[in-house]
C-alpha angles and dihedrals in degrees: 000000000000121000136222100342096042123191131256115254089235083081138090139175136240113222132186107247101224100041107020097239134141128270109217134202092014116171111244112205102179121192111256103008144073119279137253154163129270113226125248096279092055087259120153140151125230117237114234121258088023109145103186126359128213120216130197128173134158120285086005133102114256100253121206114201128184109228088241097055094050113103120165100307140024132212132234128185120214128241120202108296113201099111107237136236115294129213115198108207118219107281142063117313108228090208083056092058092046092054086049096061088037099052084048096054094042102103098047073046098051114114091215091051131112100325134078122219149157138224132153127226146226116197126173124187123194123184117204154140114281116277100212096051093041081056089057095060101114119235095233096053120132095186113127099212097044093046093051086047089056095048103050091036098055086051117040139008121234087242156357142180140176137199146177134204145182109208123203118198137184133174136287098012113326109121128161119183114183115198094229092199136324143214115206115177107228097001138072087182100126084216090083090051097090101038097116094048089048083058103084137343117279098241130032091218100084118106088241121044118213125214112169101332102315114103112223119203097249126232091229095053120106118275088026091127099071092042098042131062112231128211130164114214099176149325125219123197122225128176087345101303118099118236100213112215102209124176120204144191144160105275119236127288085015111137105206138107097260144167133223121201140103134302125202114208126199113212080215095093099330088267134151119276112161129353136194117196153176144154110269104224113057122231124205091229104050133014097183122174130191130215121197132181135186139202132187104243122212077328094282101094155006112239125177097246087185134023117186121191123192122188128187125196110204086178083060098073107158086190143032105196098055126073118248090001095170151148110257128204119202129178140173129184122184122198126208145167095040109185117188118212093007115178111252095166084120090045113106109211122172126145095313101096095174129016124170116242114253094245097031092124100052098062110137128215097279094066087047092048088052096049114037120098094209134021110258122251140263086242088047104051083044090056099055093042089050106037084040091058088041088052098057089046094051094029085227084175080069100048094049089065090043084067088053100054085044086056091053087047100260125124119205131226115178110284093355127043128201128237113229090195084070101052098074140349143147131230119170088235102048104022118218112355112213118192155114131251117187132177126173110249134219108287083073100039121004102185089035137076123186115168138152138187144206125199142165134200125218101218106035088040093211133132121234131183137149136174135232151203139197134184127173101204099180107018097180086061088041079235104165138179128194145165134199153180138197138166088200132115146279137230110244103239095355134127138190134197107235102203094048107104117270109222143128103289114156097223095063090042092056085039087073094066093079105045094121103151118050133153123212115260133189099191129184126193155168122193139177116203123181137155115246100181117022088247095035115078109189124191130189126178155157135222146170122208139191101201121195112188120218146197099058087294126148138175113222106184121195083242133024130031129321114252114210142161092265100073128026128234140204138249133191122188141155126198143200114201130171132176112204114188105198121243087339122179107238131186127202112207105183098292092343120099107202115180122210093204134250138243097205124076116304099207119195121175134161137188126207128189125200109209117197123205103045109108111331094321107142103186136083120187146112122236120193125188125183121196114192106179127175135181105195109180107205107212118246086358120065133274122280106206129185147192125201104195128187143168140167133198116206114182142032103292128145112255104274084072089054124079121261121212107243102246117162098170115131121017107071099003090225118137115243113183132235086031133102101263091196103044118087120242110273096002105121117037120176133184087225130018155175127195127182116194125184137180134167124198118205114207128277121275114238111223103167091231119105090228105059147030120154123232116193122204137174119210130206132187144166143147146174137205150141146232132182134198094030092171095070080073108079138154130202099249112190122205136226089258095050099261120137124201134169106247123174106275103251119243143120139235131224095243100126090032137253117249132175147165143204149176116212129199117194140178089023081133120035117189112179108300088338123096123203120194148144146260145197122189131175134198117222139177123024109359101039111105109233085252102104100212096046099072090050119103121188122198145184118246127209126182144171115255112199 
């Protein structure tokens, strides 16, 4: 039964024989009468004195019914669907002519274009078991499993969710969506609240498409000609304008992450009107395709009025025994209310791009009646009474949020949860580091965090541990104070960012490796972070610090008292520290910031001033670090990325206050970006500094096989630098014969500048979701010997594949 807007009963539906579901964009021939298209749900009217209708729709039989014999839905049998091998014939391709006038037109065409406007939105999600193999399950059958698949099946879906949105826009790039209220079977977590808008990109004009995550070249982007194959399959004229059926496809030989389906061209304006897509090389995980259509709306515009997603995991087979036994997404989003140049003069829009109503998850019946395009059915209404019973029994909102501490790489356990980046790890100066970090989580206190951590490390045999609070005072505003100790160490020349995000990245993990050169450091602080803009964190904080140098190493200034390993000294800073994303896409689910990345500059920069006097704190200087970090995806080619780093040392401080080059040659031989491949750890220091490092990823090769697929990168770094009085920095070096005697500590500095250059290939081995790959770096200019292959490092590569 239809809600609210019914149809007419003039209308009837195509389904698909076998699921049930609907066939969208047939064409309906009626006799006698003029053709046209059915919309995305299999809807059409029929026209009055009709007395049969042809339909014909793609990977199904043309079907010929009489009117009479026309209830409320019609049936249509599939044919095989894999679209077959295509020969273009010398001579112009009339589909080619048509793109070409479409991919012209595309930006007067693009939704997000010159014009503001306003619509609000409607999206349901179900998550179930593969109609037409539940279908297949005999009646006869007496197996169990298939029984109880049947029967849960028939009844209920796994899972199911709703939403509804109102969506501001203003050219050039200001947008606001505002999830309205949402329905999630089994969960309140507002995480879920804007699933069906993540699904696929609004619009099917931008240069990348975008289906669950992955971007696709599209077919309407410039240069697609020569990367698509074109056919026209048929045009249908309706009210005097010509809807164009194009099917298309990569063209051989051609190495992108492309999509094949059909497009559906209107002759007003060559603009979109309804689109069929996929991408065009199956994956064993995910099988996902995407439904758009358009409608002209008050003559100024085409605007995509409903979008439909549908996903299939072949991993998720509930069944061995019975063929295309999958999990099945399956999403709709309906948009209304379109209005074309709104007024938004009175619309706030900054960074946050979606945010979730306060009161988004309490709306009652009457809004869902309201909003809703169809009833629900007797197996929806089933799933949310049934998941939502099985949720407070297995208390599935906890361990949600179980998944997301295990995400930040925390494992819970009940009240307390454990941190996996404090079991092991491995640093050059302390060997493997064995320990245990726990903090309570928050089932136990939602708003505080109180933690604390041991380790030890096997080659510095020396304990470490610290302590730690956190209080989010005003989580709406993401306003946070904590306060720490450690007795711990410290990275000789290094320097973090605190209010950077801790997780498991594997560059900071492989990072590790190279830490050779480390003092000793009790440290004592107290910080405030907070966002004040949604793109701008800023971080201030205090500490005070008893610092005991090691390796033999001591700091002889031309004025002022040794330090040396065998007494300790004191150090007081404070710091201001703040990381701005450019023009970065933020969402606001409920207390929790999520950003959706940025393409332009992340800039990150912090300023720390030693104070002496206070206390027993011996040291006065100012120490400033700048991070400029960019990630530029080049379309149909690979993605070039960057990092501008600077620091300065003003002051007389012993080396770990200066600022070390990052060098990670030698030791493990594995490749860590943005650092100097060739350079040994701890090698250069400098007083002040700039590095440059540069690296561009081609593209994956696609190889058709599960174990390989190339991925070619070229790497670029240098850096300069400079560093005076060398000779305060000594160490005790002791003879052969016993001797010991205090000799300048040996290091360089960047002055005639550090260059190198490498080639990378990566993903020649796959193993599961782990790459293995090569590279090959050299180290050129001032500081290379004249033997060739000894400025050559070659390194191991690993890498995520997704």
């Amino acid at each position: 039964m239809l809600s609210g807007t019914a149809f007419s009963q003039r209308q009837a539906q195509l389904i698909d024989a076998v699921s049930g579901e609907p066939v969208p964009f047939s064409k309906v021939i009626p006799t006698p009468g003029a053709p046209f298209l059915a919309d995305i749900d299999g809807f059409f009217t029929i026209p009055e004195g009709a007395t049969e209708i042809l339909f014909k729709a793609q990977g199904y039989y043309d079907s010929t019914f009489a009117v009479a014999d026309i209830g409320n839905q019609v049936i249509l049998r599939a044919e095989a669907s894999d679209l077959e091998e295509v020969t273009i014939l010398p001579g112009v391709n009339p589909a080619e002519r048509i793109m070409e006038l479409a991919i012209a037109n595309r930006k007067k065409n693009h939704p997000m274009g010159d014009e503001s406007f306003t619509y609000t939105s409607y999206s349901k999600f179900v998550f179930t078991m593969d109609q037409e193999a539940l279908a297949k399950i005999p009646e006869n059958t007496t197996d169990s499993n298939l029984l109880d698949l049947r029967q849960f099946f028939n009844a209920q879906h796994l899972f199911m969710l709703e939403s509804t949105t109102q969506k501001y826009f203003e050219p050039p790039y200001r947008e606001k969506e505002v999830i309205t209220a949402y329905k999630v079977s089994g969960f309140s977590d507002p995480a879920f609240s804007t699933f069906s808008n993540e699904l696929q990109s609004f619009n099917f004009y931008e240069n990348q498409f975008n289906i669950l995550g992955k971007t696709y070249i599209n077919p309407l982007a410039f240069g697609s000609i020569r990367r698509y194959l074109f056919i026209l399959e048929d045009q249908t004229v309706v009210n005097g304008d010509t809807t164009f059926t194009i099917r298309f496809q990569p063209r051989k030989d051609k190495n992108f992450d492309g999509m094949k389906g059909w497009l559906y061209i209107n002759s007003n304006g060559y603009a979109l009107e309804k689109v069929i897509a996929q991408p065009a090389e199956k994956s064993e995980s995910i099988d996902p395709k995407i439904i758009q259509e358009y409608a002209l709306i008050d003559g100024k515009r085409w605007f995509p009025v409903k979008l439909s997603t549908e996903a299939i995991f072949p991993g998720l087979r509930l069944d061995e025994k019975l063929e295309n036994s999958y999990l099945v997404g399956k999403g709709s989003t309906y948009i209304e209310n379109v209005v074309i140049g709104a007024d938004l003069s009175k619309q706030r829009f900054n960074a946050v791009t979606v945010q979730t109503a306060e009161d988004a998850n309490e709306k009652d019946s009457t809004h869902w009646d309201a909003e809703r395009k169809f009833e629900l059915t007797d197996k929806e209404e089933r799933t949310y009474v049934m998941v939502d019973s099985i949720s407070k029994v297995y208390k599935l909102d906890q361990r949600l949020a179980s998944l997301g501490s295990l995400a930040e790489g925390k494992i819970p356990l009940g009240y307390v949860q454990l941190d996996l980046l404090r079991l092991i790890d491995y640093r050059a100066y302390e060997g493997y580091r064995f320990g245990l970090g726990l903090e309570n989580s928050k089932k136990l206190m939602k708003r505080v965090t109180v933690g604390g951590y041991f380790g030890y490390g096997t080659r510095d045999k020396d304990w470490k541990y610290g302590g730690y609070a956190k209080w989010m005072v005003f989580p709406k505003q993401f306003i946070q104070l904590q306060a720490s100790f450690q007795e711990d160490l410290v990275e000789r020349g290094g320097y973090n960012f605190l209010s950077a995000e801790r997780g498991l990245a594997l560059n900071s993990i492989s990072r590790h490796l190279y830490i050779s050169n480390m003092e000793k450091q009790r440290k004592a602080e107290v910080a405030l972070s907070a966002y004040v803009t949604p793109r701008i964190k800023v971080l201030a904080s205090a500490n005070y610090q008893r610092i005991g140098l090691t390796q033999g190493y001591e700091y002889h200034p031309e004025s002022g008292s040794t330090l040396s390993p065998d007494r300790t000294f004191d150090v007081a800073e404070t710091s201001l520290e703040a990381i701005w994303t450019i023009r970065e896409k933020v969402m606001y689910l409920g207390t929790k910031r999520v950003s959706k990345g940025s393409m332009f500059p992340r800039i990150s920069v912090k300023a720390t001033k030693g104070v002496s006097g206070i206390e027993a704190s011996v040291l006065d200087y100012l120490r400033v670090n700048i991070d400029i970090q960019q990630d530029i995806p080049v379309r149909a080619v690979g993605k070039f990325s960057y990092l501008i780093s600077a620091g300065q040392t003003t002051g007389n401080v012993p080396l770990f206050l200066h600022q070390m080059s990052l060098g990670t040659g030698g030791n493990w031989n594995l490749s860590v970006i943005n650092s100097f491949e060739t350079m040994k750890p701890s090698a250069f220091y400098n007083k002040e500094q700039v590095a440059v490092f540069t690296r561009f990823m081609f593209k994956p090769i696609k190889t058709g096989k599960k174990w390989t697929s190339p991925q070619f990168g070229l790497h670029h770094a240098m850096g300069t630098g400079s560093f005076d009085r060398k000779e305060e920095h000594q160490i005790m070096h002791v003879s052969e014969t016993g001797s010991s005697a205090l000799e300048q500590l040996p290091f360089y500095s960047m002055d005639k500048g550090y260059y190198e250059v490498g080639i990378i290939a990566d993903k020649l081995i796959i193993l599961n979701t782990s790459g293995f790959g090569l590279g090959l770096f050299y180290n050129y200019g001032a500081y290379s010997v004249p033997q060739f292959e000894k400025n050559l490092t070659v390194k191991f590569s690993l890498s995520f594949v997704i």
